[in-house]
PDB file of N, H, CA, C and O in Angstrom:
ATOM      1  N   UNK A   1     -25.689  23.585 -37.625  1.00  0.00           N
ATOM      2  CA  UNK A   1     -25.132  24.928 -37.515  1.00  0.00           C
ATOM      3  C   UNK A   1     -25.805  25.852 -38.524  1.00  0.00           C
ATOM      4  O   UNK A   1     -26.527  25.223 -39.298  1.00  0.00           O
ATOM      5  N   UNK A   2     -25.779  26.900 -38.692  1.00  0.00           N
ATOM      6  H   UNK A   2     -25.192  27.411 -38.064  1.00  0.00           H
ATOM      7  CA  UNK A   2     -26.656  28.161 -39.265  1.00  0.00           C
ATOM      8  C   UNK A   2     -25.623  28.726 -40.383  1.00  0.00           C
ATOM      9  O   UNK A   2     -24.473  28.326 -40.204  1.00  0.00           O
ATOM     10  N   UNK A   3     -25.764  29.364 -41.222  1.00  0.00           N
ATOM     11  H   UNK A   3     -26.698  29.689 -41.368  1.00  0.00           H
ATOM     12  CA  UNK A   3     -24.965  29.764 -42.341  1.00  0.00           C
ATOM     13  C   UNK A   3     -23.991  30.297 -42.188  1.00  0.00           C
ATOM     14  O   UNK A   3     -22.855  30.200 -42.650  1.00  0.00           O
ATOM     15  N   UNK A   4     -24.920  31.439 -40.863  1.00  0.00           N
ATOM     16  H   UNK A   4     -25.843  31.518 -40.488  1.00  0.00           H
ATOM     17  CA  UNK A   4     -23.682  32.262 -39.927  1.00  0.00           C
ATOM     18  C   UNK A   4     -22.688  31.818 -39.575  1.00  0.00           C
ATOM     19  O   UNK A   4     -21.591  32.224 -39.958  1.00  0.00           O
ATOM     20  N   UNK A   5     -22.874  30.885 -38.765  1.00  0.00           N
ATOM     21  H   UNK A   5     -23.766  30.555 -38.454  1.00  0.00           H
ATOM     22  CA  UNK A   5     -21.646  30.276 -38.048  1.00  0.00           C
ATOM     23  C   UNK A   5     -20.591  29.277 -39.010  1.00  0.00           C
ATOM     24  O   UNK A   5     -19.591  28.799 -38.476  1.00  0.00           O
ATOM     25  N   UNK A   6     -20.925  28.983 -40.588  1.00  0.00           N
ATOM     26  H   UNK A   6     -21.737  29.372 -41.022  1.00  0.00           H
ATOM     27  CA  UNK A   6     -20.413  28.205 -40.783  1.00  0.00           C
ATOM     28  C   UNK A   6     -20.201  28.554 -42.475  1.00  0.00           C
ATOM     29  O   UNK A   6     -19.840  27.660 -43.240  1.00  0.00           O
ATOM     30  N   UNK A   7     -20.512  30.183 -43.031  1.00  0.00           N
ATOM     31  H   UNK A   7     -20.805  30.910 -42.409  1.00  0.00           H
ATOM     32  CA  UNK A   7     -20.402  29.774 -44.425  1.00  0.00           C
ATOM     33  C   UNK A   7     -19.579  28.853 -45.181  1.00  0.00           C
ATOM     34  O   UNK A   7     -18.649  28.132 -44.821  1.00  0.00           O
ATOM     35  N   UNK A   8     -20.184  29.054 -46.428  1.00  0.00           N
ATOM     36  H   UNK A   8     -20.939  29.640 -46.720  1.00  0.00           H
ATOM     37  CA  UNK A   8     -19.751  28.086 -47.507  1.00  0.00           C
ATOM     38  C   UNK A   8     -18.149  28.240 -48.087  1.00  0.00           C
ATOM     39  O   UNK A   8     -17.534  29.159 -47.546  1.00  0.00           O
ATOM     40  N   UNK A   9     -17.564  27.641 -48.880  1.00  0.00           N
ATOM     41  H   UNK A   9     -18.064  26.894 -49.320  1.00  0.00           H
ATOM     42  CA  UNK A   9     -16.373  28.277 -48.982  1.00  0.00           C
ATOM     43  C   UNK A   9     -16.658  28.792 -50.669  1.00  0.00           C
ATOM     44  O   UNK A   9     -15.692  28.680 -51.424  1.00  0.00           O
ATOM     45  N   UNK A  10     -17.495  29.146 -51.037  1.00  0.00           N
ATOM     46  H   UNK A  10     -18.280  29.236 -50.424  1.00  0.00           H
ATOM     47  CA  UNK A  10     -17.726  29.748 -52.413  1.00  0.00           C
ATOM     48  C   UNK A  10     -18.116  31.500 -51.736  1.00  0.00           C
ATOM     49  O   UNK A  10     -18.090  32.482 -52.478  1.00  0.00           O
ATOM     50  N   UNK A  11     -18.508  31.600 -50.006  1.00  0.00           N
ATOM     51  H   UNK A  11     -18.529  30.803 -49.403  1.00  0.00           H
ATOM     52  CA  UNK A  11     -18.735  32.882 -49.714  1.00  0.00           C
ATOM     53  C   UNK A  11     -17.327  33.341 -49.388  1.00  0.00           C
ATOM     54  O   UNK A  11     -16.867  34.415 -49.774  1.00  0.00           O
ATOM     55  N   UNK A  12     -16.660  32.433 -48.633  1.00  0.00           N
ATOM     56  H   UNK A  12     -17.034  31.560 -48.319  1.00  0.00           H
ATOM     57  CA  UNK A  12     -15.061  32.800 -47.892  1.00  0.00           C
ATOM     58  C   UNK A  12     -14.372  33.294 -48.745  1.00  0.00           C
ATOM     59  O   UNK A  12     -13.646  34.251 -48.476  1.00  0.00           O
ATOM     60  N   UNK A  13     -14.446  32.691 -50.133  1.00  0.00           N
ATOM     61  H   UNK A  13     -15.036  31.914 -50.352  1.00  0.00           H
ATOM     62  CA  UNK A  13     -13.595  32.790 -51.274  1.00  0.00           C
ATOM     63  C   UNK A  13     -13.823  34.406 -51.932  1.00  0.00           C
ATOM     64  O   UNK A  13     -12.973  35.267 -52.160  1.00  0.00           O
ATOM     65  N   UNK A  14     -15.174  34.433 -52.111  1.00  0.00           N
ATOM     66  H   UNK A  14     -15.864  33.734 -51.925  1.00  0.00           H
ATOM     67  CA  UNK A  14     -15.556  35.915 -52.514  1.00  0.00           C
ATOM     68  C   UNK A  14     -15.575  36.765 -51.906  1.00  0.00           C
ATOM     69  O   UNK A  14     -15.827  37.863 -52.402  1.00  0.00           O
ATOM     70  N   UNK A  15     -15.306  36.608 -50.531  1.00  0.00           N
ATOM     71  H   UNK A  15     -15.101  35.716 -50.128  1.00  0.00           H
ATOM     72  CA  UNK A  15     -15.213  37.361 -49.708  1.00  0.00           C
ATOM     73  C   UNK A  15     -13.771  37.919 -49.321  1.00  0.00           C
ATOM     74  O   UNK A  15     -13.689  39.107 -49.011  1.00  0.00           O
ATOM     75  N   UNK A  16     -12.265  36.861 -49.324  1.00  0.00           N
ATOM     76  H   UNK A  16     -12.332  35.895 -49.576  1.00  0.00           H
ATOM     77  CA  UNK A  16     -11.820  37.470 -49.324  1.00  0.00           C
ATOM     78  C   UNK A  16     -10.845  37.279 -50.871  1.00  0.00           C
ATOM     79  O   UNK A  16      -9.630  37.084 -50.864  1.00  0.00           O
ATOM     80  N   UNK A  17     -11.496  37.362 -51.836  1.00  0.00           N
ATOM     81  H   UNK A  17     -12.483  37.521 -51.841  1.00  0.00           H
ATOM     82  CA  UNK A  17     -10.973  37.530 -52.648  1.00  0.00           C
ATOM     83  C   UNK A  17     -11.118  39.298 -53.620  1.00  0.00           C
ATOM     84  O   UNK A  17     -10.377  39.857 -54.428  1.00  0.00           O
ATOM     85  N   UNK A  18     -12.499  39.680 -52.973  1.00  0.00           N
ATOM     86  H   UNK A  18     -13.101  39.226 -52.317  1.00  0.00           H
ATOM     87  CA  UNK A  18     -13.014  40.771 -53.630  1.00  0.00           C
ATOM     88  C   UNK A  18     -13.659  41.813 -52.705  1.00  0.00           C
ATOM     89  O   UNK A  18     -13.672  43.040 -52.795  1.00  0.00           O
ATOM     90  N   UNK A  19     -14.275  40.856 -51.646  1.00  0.00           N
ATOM     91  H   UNK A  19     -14.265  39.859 -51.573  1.00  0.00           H
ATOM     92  CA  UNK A  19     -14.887  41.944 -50.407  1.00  0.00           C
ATOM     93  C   UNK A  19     -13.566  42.813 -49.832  1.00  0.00           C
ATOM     94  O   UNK A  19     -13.484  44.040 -49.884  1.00  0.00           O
ATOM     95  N   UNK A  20     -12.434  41.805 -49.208  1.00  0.00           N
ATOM     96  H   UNK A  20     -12.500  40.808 -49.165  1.00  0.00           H
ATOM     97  CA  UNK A  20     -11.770  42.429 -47.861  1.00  0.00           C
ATOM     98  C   UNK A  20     -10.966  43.282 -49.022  1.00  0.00           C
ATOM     99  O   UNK A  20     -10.552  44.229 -48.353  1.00  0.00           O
ATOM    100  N   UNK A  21     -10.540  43.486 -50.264  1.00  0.00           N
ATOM    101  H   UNK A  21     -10.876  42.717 -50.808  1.00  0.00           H
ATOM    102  CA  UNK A  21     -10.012  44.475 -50.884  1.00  0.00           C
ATOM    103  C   UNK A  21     -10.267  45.234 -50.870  1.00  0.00           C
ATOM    104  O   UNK A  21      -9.547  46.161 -50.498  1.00  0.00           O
ATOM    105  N   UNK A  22     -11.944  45.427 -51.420  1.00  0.00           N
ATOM    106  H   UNK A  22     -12.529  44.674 -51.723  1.00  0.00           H
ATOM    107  CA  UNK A  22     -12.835  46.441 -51.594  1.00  0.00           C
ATOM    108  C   UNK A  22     -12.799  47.389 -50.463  1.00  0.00           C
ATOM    109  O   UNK A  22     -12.597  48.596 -50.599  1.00  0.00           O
ATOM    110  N   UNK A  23     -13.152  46.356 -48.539  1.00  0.00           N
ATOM    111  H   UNK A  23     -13.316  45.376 -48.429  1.00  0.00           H
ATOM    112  CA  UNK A  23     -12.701  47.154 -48.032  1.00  0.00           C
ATOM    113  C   UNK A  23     -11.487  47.429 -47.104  1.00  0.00           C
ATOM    114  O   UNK A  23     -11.551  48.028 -46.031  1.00  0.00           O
ATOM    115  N   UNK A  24     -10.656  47.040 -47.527  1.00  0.00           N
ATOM    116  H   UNK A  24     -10.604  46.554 -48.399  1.00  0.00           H
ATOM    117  CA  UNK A  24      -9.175  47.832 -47.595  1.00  0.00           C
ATOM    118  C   UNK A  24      -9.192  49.336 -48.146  1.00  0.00           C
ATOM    119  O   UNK A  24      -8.942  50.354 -47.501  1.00  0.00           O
ATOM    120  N   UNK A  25      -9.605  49.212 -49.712  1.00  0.00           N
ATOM    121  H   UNK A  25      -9.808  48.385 -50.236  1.00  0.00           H
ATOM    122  CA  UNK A  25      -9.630  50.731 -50.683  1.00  0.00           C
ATOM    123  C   UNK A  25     -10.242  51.690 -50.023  1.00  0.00           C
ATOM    124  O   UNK A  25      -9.852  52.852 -49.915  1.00  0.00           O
ATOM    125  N   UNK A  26     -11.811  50.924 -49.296  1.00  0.00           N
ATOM    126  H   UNK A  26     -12.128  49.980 -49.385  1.00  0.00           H
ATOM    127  CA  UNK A  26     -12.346  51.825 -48.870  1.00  0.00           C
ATOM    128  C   UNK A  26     -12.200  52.391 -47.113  1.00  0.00           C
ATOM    129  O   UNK A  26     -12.940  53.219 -46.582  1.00  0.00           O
ATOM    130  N   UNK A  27     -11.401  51.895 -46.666  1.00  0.00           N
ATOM    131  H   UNK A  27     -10.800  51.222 -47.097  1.00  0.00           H
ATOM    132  CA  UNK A  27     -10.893  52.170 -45.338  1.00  0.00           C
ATOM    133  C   UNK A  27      -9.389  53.287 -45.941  1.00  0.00           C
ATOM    134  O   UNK A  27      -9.056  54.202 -45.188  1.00  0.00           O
ATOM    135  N   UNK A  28      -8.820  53.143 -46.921  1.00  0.00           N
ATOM    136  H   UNK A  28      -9.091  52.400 -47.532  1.00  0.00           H
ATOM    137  CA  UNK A  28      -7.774  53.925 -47.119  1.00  0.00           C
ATOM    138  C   UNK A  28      -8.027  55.230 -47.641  1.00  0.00           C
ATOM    139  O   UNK A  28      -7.349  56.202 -47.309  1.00  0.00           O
ATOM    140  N   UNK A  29      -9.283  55.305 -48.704  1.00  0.00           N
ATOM    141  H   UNK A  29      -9.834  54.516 -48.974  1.00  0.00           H
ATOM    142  CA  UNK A  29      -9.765  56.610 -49.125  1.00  0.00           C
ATOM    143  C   UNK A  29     -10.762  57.362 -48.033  1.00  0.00           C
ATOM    144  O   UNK A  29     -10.859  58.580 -47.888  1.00  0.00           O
ATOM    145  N   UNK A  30     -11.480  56.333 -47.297  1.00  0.00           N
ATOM    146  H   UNK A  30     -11.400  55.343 -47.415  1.00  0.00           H
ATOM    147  CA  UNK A  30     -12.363  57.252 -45.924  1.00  0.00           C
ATOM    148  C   UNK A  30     -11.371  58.052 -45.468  1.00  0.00           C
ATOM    149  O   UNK A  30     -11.545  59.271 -45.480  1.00  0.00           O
ATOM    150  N   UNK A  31     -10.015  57.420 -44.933  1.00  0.00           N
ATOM    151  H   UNK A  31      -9.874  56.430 -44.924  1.00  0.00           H
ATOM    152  CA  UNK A  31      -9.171  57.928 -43.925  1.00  0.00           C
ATOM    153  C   UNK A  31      -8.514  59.366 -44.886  1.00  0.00           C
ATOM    154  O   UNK A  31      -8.614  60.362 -44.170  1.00  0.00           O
ATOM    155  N   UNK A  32      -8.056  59.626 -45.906  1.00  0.00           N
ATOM    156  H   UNK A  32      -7.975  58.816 -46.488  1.00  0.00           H
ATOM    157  CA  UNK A  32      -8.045  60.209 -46.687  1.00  0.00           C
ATOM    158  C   UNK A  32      -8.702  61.627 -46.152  1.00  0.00           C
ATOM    159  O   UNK A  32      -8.394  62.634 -45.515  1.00  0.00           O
ATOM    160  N   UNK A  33     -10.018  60.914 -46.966  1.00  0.00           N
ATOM    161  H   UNK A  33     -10.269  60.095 -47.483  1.00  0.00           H
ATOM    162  CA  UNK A  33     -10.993  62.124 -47.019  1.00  0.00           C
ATOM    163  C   UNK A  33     -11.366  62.496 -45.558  1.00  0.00           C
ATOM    164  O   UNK A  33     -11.407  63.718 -45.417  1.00  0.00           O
ATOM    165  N   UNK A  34     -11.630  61.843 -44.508  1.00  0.00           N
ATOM    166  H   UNK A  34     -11.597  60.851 -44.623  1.00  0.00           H
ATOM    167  CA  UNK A  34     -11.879  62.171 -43.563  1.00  0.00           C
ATOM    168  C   UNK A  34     -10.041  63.191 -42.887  1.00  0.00           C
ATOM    169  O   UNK A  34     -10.276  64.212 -42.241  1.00  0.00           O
ATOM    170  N   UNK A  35      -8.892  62.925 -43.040  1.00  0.00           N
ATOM    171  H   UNK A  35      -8.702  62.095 -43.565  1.00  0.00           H
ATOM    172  CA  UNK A  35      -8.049  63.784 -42.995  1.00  0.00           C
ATOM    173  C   UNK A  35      -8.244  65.469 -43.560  1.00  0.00           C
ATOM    174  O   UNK A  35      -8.137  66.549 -42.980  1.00  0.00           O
ATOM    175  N   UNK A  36      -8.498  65.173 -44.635  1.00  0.00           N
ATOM    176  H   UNK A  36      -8.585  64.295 -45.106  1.00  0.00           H
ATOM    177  CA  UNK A  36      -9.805  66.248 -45.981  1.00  0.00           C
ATOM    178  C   UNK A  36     -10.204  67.172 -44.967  1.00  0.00           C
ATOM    179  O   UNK A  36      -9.678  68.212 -44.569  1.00  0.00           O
ATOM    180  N   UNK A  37     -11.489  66.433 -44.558  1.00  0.00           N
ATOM    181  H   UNK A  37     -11.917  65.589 -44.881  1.00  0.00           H
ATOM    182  CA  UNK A  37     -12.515  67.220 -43.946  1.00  0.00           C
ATOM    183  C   UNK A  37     -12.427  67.483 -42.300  1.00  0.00           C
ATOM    184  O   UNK A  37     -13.229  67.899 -41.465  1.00  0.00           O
ATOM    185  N   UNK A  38     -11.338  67.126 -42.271  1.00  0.00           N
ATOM    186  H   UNK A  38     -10.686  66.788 -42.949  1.00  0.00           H
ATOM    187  CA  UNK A  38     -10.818  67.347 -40.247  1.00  0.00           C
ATOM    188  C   UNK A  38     -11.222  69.023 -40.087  1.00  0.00           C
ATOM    189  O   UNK A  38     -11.834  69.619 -39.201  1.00  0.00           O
ATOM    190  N   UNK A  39     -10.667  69.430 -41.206  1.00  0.00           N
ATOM    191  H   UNK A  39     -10.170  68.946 -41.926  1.00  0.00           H
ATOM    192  CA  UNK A  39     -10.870  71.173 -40.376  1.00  0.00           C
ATOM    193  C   UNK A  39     -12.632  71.638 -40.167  1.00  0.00           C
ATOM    194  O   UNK A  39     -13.196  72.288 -39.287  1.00  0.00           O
ATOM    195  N   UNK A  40     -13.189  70.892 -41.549  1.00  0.00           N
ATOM    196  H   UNK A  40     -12.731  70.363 -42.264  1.00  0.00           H
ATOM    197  CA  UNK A  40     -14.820  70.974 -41.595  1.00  0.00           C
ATOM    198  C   UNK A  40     -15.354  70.440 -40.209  1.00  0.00           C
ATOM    199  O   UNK A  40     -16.144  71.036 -39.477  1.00  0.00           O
ATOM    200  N   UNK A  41     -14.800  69.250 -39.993  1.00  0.00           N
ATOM    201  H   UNK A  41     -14.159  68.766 -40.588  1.00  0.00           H
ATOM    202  CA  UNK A  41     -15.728  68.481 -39.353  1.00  0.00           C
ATOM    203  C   UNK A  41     -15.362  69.038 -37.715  1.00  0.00           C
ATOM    204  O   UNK A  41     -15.988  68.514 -36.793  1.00  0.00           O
ATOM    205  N   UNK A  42     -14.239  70.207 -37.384  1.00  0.00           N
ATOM    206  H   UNK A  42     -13.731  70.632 -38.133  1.00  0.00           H
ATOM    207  CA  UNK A  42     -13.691  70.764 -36.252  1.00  0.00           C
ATOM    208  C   UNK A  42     -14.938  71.662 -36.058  1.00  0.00           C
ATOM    209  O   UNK A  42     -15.938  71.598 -35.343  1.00  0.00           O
ATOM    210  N   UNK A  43     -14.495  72.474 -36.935  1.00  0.00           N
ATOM    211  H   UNK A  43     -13.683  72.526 -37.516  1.00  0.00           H
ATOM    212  CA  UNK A  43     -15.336  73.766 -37.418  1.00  0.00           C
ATOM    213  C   UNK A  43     -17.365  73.637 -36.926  1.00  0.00           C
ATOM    214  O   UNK A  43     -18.174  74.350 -36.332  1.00  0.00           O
ATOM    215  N   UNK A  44     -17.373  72.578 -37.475  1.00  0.00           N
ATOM    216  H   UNK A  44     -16.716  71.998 -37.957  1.00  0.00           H
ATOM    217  CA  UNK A  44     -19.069  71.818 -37.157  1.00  0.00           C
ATOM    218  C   UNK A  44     -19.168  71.223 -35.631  1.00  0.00           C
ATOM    219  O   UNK A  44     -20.206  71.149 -34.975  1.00  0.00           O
ATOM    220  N   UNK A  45     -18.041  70.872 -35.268  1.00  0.00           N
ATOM    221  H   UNK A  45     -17.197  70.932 -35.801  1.00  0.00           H
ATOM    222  CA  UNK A  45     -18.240  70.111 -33.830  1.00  0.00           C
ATOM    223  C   UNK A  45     -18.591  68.638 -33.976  1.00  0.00           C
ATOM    224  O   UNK A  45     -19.078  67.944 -33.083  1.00  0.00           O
ATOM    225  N   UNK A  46     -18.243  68.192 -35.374  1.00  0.00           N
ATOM    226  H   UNK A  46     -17.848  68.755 -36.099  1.00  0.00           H
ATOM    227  CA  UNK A  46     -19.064  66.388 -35.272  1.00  0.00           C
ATOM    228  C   UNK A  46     -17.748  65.948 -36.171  1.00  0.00           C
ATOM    229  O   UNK A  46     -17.962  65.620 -37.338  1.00  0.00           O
ATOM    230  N   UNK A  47     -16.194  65.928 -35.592  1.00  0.00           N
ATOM    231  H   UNK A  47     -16.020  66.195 -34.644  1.00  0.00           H
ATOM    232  CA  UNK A  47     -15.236  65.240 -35.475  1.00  0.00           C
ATOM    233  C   UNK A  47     -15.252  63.625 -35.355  1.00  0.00           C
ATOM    234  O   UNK A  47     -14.675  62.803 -36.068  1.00  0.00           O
ATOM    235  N   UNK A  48     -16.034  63.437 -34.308  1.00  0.00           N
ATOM    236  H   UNK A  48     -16.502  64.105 -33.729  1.00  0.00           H
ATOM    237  CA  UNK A  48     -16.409  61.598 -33.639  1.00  0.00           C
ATOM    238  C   UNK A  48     -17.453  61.015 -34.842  1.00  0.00           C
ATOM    239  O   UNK A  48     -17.571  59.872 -35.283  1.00  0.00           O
ATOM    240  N   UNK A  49     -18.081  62.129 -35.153  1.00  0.00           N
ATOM    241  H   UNK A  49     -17.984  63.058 -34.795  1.00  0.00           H
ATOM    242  CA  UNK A  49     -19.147  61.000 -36.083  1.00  0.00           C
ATOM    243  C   UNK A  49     -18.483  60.762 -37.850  1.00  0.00           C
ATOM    244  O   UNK A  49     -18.553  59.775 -38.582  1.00  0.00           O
ATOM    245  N   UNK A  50     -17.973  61.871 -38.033  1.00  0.00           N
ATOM    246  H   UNK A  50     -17.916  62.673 -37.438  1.00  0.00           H
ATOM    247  CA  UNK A  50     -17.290  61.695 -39.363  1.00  0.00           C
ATOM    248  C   UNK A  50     -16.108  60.882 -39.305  1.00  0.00           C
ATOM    249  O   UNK A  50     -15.664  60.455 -40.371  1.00  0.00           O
ATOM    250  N   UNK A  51     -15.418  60.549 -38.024  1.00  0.00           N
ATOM    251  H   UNK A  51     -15.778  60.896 -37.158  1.00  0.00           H
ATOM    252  CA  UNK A  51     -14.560  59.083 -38.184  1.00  0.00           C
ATOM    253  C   UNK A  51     -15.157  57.840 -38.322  1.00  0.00           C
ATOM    254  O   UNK A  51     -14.857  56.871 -39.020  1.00  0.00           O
ATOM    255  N   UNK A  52     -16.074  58.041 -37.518  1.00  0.00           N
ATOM    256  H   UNK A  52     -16.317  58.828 -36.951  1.00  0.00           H
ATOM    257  CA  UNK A  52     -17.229  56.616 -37.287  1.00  0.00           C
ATOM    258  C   UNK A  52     -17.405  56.418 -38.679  1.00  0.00           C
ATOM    259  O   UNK A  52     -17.184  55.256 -39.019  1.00  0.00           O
ATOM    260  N   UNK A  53     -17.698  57.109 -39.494  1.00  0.00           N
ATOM    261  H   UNK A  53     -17.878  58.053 -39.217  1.00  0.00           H
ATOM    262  CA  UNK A  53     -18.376  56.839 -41.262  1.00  0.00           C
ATOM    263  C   UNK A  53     -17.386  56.956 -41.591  1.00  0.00           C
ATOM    264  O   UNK A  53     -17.050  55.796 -41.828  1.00  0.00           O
ATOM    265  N   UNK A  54     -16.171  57.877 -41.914  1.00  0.00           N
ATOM    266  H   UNK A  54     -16.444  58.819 -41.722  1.00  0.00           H
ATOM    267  CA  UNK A  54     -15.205  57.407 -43.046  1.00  0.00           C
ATOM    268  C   UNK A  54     -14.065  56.755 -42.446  1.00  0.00           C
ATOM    269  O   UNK A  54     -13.134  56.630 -43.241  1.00  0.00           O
ATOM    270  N   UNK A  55     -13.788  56.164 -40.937  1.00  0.00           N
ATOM    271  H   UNK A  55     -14.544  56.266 -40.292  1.00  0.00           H
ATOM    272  CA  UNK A  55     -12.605  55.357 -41.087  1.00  0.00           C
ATOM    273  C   UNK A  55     -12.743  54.394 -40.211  1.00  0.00           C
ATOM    274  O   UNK A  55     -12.192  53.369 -40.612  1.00  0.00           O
ATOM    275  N   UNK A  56     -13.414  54.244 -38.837  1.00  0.00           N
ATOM    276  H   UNK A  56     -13.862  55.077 -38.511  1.00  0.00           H
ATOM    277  CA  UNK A  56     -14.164  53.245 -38.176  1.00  0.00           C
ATOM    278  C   UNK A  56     -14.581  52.248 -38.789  1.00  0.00           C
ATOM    279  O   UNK A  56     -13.937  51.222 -39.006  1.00  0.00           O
ATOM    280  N   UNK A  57     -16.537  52.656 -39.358  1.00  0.00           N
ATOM    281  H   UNK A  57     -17.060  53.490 -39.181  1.00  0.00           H
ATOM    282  CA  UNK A  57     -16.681  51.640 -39.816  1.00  0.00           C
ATOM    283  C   UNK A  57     -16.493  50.672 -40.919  1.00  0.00           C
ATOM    284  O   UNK A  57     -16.861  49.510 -40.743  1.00  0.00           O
ATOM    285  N   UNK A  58     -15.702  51.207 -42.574  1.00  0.00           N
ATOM    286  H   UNK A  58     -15.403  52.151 -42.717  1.00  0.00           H
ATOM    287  CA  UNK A  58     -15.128  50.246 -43.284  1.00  0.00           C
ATOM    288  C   UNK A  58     -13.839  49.628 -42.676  1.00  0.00           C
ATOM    289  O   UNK A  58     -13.196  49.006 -43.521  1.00  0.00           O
ATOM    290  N   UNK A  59     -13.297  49.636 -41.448  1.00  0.00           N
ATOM    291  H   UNK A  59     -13.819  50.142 -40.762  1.00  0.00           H
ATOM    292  CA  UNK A  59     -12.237  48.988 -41.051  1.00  0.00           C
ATOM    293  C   UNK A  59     -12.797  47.825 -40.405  1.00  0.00           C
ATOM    294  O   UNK A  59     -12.393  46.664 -40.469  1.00  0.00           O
ATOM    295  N   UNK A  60     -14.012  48.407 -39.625  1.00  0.00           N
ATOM    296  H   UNK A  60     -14.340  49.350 -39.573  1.00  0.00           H
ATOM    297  CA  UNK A  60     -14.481  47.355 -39.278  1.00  0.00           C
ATOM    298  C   UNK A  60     -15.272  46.301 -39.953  1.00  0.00           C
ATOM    299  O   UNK A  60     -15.482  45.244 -39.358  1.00  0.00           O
ATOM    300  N   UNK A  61     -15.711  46.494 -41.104  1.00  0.00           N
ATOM    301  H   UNK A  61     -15.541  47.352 -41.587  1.00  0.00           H
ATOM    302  CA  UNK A  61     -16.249  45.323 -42.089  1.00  0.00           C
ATOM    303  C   UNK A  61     -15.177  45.302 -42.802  1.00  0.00           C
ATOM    304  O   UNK A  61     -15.564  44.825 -43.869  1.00  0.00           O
ATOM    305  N   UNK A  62     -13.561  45.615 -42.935  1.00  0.00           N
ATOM    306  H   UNK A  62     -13.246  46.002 -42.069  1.00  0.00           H
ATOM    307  CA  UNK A  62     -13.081  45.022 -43.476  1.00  0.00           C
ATOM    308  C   UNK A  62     -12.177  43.628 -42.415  1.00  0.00           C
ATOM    309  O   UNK A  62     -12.048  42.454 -42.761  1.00  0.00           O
ATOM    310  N   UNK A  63     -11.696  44.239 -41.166  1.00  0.00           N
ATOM    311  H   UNK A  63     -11.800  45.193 -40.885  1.00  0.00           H
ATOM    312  CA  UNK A  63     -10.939  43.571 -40.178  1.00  0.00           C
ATOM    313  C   UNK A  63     -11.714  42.697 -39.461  1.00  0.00           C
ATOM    314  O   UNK A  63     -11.575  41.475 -39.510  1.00  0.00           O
ATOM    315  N   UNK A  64     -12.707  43.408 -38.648  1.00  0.00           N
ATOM    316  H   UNK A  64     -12.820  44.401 -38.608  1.00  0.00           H
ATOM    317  CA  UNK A  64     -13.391  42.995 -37.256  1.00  0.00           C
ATOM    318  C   UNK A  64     -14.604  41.460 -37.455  1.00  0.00           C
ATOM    319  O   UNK A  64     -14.984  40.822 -36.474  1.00  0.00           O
ATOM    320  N   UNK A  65     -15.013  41.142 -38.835  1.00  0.00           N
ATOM    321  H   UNK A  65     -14.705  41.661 -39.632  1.00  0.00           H
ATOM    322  CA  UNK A  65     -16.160  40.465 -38.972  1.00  0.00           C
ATOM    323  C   UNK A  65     -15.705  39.042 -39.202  1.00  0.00           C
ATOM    324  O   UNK A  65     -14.479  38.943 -39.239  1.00  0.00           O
ATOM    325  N   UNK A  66     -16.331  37.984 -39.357  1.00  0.00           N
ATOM    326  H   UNK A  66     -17.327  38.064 -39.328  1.00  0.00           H
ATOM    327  CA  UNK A  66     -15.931  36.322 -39.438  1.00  0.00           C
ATOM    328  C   UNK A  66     -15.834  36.632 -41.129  1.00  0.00           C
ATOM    329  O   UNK A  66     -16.432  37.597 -41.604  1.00  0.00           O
ATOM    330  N   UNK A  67     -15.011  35.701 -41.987  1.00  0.00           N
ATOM    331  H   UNK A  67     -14.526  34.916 -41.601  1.00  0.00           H
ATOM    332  CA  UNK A  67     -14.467  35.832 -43.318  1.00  0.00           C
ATOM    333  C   UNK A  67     -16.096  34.778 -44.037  1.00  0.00           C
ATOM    334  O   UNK A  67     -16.767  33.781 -43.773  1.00  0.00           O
ATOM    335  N   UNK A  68     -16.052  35.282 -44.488  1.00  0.00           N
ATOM    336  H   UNK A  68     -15.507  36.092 -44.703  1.00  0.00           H
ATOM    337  CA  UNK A  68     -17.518  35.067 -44.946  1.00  0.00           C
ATOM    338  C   UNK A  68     -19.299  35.356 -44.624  1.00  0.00           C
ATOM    339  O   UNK A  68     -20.339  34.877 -45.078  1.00  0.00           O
ATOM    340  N   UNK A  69     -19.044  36.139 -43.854  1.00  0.00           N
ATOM    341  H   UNK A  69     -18.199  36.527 -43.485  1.00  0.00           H
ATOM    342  CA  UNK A  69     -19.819  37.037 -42.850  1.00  0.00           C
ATOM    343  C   UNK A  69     -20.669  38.016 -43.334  1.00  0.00           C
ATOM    344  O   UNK A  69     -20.767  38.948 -42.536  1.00  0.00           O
ATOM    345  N   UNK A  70     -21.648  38.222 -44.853  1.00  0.00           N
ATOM    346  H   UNK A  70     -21.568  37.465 -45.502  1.00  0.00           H
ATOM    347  CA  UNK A  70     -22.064  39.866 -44.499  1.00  0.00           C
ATOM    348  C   UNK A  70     -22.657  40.541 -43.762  1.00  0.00           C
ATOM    349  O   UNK A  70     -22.668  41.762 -43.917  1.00  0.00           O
TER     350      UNK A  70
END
């Protein structure tokens, strides 16, 4: 099997001992700031892409990925 499919448990461990926090914080302050900048990002017309970067994708490397996965 490949690393991928099978990390170590010294990655699982750091991973969710320090990664999935990290992004937790950072899925809670995107959403934040992206609330922030809703009227900016109306105003500009690029609503869809400023979720994609501040609340999409740290949810998704914090939720969506295998636990030891970068």
């Amino acid at each position: 099997m490949s690393d991928k499919e099978n990390p170590d448990s010294g990655k699982m461990a750091f991973d969710i001992l320090l990664m999935r926090p990290f992004g937790m914080i950072a899925t809670v302050l995107g959403s934040a700031a992206f609330v922030v900048s809703l009227p900016f990002s109306f105003m500009g017309g690029n609503i869809e892409p400023a979720y994609e970067k501040m609340v999409e994708d740290p949810a998704a490397y914090t939720f969506n990925r295998p636990l030891g996965d970068f």
